[in-house]
C-alpha atoms as a printed R data frame, in Angstrom:
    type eleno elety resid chain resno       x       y       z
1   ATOM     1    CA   UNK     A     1 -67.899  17.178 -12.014
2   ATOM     2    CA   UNK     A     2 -66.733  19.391 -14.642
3   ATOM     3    CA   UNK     A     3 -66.421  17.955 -18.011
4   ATOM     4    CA   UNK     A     4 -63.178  19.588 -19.959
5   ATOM     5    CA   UNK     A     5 -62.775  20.784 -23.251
6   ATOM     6    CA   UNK     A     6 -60.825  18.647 -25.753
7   ATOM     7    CA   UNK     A     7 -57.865  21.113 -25.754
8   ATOM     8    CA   UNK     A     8 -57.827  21.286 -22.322
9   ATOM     9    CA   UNK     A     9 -57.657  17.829 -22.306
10  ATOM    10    CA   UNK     A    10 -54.726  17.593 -24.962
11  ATOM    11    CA   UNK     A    11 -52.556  20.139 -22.831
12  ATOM    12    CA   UNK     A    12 -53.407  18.281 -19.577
13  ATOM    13    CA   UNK     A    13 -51.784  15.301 -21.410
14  ATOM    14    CA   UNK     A    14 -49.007  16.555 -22.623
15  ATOM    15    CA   UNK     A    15 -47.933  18.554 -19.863
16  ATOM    16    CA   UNK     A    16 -48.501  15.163 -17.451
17  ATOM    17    CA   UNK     A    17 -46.443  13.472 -20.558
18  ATOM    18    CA   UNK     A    18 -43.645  16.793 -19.996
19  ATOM    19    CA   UNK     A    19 -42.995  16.002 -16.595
20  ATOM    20    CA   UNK     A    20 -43.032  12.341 -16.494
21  ATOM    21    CA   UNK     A    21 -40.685  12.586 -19.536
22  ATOM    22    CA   UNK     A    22 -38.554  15.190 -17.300
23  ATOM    23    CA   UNK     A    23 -38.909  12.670 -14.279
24  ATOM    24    CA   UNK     A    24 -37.197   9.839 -16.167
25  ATOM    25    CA   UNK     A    25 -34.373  12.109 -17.475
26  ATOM    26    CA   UNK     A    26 -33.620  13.278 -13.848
27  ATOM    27    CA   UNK     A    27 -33.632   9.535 -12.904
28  ATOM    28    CA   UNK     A    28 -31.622   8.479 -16.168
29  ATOM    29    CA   UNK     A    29 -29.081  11.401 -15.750
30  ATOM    30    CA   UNK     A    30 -28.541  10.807 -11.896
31  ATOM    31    CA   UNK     A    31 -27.725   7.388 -12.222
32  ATOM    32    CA   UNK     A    32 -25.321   8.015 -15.284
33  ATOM    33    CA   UNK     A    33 -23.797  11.045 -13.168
34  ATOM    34    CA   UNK     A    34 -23.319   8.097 -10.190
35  ATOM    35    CA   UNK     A    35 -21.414   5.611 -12.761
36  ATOM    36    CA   UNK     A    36 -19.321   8.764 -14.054
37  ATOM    37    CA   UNK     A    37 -18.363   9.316 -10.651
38  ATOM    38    CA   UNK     A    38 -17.281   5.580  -9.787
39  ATOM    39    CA   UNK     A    39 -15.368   5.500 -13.008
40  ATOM    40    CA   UNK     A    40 -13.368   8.769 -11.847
41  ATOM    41    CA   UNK     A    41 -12.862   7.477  -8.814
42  ATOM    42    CA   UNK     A    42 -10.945   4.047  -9.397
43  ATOM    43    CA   UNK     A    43  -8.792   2.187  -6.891
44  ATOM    44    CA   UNK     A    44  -6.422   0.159  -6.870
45  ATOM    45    CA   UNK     A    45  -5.201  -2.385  -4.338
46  ATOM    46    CA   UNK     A    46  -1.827  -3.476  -3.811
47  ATOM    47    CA   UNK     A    47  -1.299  -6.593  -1.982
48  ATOM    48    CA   UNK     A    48   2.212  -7.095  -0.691
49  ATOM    49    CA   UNK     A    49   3.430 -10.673   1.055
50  ATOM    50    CA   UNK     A    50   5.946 -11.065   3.206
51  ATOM    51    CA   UNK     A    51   7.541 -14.232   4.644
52  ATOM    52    CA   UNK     A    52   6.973 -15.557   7.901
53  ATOM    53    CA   UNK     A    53  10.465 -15.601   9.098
54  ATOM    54    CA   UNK     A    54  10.729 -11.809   8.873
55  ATOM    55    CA   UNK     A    55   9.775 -11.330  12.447
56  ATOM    56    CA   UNK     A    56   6.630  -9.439  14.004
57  ATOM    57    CA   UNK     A    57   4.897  -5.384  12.705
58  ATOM    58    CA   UNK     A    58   6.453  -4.588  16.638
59  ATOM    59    CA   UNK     A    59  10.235  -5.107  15.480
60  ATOM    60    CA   UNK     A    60   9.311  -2.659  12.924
61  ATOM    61    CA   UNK     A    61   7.608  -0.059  14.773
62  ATOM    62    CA   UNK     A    62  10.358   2.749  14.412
63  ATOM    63    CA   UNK     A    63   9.822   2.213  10.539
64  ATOM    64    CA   UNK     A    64   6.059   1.732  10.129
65  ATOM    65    CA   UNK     A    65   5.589   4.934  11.902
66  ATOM    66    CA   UNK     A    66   8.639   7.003  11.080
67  ATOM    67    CA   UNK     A    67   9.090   6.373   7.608
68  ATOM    68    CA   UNK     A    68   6.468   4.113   6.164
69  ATOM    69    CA   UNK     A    69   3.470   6.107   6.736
70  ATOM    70    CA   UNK     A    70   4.742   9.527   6.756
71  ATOM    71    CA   UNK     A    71   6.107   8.226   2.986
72  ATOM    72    CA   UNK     A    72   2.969   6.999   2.161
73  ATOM    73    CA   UNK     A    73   0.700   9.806   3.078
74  ATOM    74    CA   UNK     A    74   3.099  12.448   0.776
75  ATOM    75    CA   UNK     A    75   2.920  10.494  -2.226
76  ATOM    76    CA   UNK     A    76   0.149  11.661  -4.419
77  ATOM    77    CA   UNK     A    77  -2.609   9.413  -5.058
78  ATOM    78    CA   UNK     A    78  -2.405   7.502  -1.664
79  ATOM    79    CA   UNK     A    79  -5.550   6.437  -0.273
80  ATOM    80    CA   UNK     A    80  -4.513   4.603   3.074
81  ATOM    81    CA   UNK     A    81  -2.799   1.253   4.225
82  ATOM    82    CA   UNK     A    82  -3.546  -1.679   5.834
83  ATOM    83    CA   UNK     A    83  -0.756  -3.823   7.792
84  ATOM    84    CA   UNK     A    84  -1.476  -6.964   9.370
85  ATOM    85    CA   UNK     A    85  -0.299 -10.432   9.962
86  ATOM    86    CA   UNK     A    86  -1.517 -14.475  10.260
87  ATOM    87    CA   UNK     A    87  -1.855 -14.802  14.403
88  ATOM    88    CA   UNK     A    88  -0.890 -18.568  13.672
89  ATOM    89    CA   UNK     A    89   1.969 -18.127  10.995
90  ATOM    90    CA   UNK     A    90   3.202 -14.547  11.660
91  ATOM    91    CA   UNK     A    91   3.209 -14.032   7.977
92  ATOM    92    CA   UNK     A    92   2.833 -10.069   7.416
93  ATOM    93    CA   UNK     A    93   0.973  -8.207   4.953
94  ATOM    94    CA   UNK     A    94   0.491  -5.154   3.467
95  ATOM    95    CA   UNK     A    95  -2.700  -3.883   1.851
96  ATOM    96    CA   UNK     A    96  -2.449  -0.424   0.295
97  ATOM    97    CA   UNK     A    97  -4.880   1.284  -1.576
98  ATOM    98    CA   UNK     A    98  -4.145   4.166  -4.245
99  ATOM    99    CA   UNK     A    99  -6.196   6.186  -7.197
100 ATOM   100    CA   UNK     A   100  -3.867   4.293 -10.259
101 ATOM   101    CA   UNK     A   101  -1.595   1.823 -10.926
102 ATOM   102    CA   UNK     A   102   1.184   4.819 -11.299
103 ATOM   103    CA   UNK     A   103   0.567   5.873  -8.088
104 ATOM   104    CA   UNK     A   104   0.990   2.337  -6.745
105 ATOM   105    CA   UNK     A   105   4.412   2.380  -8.662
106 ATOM   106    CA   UNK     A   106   5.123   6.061  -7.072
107 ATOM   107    CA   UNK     A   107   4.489   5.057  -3.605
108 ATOM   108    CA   UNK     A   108   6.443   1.669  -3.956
109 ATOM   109    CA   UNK     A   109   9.788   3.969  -5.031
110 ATOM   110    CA   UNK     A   110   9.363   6.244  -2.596
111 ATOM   111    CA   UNK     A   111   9.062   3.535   0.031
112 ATOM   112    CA   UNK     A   112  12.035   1.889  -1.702
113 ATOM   113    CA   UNK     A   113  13.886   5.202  -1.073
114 ATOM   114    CA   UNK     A   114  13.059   5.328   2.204
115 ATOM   115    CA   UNK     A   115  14.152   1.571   2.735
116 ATOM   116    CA   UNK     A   116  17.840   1.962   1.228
117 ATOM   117    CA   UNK     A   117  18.577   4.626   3.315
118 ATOM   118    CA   UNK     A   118  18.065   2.895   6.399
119 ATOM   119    CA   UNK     A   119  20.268   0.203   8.238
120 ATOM   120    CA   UNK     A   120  19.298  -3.253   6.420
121 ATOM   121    CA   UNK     A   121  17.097  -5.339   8.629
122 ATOM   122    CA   UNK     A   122  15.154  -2.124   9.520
123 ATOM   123    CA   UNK     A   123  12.089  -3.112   7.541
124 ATOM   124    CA   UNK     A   124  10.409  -6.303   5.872
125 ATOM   125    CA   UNK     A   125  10.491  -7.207   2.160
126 ATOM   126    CA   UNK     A   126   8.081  -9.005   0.643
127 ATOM   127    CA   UNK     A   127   8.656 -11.851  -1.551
128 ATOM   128    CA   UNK     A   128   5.138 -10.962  -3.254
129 ATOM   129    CA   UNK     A   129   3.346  -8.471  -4.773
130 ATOM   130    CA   UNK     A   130   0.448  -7.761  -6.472
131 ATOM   131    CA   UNK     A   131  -1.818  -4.735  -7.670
132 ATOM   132    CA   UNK     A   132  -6.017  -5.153  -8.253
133 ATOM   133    CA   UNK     A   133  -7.793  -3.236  -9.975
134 ATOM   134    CA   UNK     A   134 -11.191  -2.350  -7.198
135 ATOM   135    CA   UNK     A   135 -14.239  -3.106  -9.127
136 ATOM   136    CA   UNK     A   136 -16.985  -2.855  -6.258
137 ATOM   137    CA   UNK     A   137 -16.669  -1.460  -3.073
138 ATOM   138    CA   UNK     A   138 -18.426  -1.653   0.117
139 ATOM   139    CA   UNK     A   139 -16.949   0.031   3.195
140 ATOM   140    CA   UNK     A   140 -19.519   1.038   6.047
141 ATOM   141    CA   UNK     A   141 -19.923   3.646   7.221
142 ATOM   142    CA   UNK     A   142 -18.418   3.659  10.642
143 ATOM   143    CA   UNK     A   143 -15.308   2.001   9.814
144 ATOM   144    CA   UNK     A   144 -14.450   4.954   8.137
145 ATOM   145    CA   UNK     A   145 -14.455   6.414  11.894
């Protein structure tokens, strides 16, 4: 065993103090990077209600998939759409996700565009809504599929 010298010692230490001190800022900066990120990339829900006597998402087939979505997916900051309704109730609902609160309010007047030009009774209206700000999220992986 070989005995070392006391500089060699003293740059042994502080390059093992170097690296660990790199280490940490690599650790410290990815994880700040991360939260950066997740701030950038807000969401926001909007959660529309509609009343039960408004019929079934089949009567409104020919709108859901000629005007709703096609609406939906040109208006900036649209993330994607959920539609769905109570199997005992019928009540409908709409859950639509977007990157801001403006682009909630962009996508609800070009809907609302959409809906005055067509025959009325062509689609629901909901006596409800309401926009949530996403704070965590947790969407696997192979619902995304």
């Amino acid at each position: 065993m070989q005995i070392l010298k006391p500089q060699q010692s003293i740059v042994v230490d502080l390059t093992m103090a170097g690296l660990i001190a790199f280490l940490i800022f690599a650790a410290i900066s990815k994880n700040t990077f991360a939260q950066a990120q997740d701030k950038r990339s807000a969401l926001v829900v909007r959660v529309a209600v509609f009343s039960s006597d408004q019929g079934r998402l089949d009567n409104y087939r020919d709108f859901i998939d000629g005007h709703l979505f096609p609406t939906l997916r040109l208006t900036p900051g649209y993330v994607g759409a959920f539609l769905g309704r109570d199997p005992n109730s019928g009540q409908l609902i709409s859950l639509s996700f977007w990157r801001s609160e403006a682009d909630a309010v962009a996508g609800e007047e070009a809907v609302g565009r959409a809906i005055r030009a067509l025959p009325p009774g062509s689609a629901p209206r909901p006596v409800e809504v309401q926009k949530y700000v996403v704070e965590y999220r947790d969407i696997h992986e192979s619902f995304l599929k």
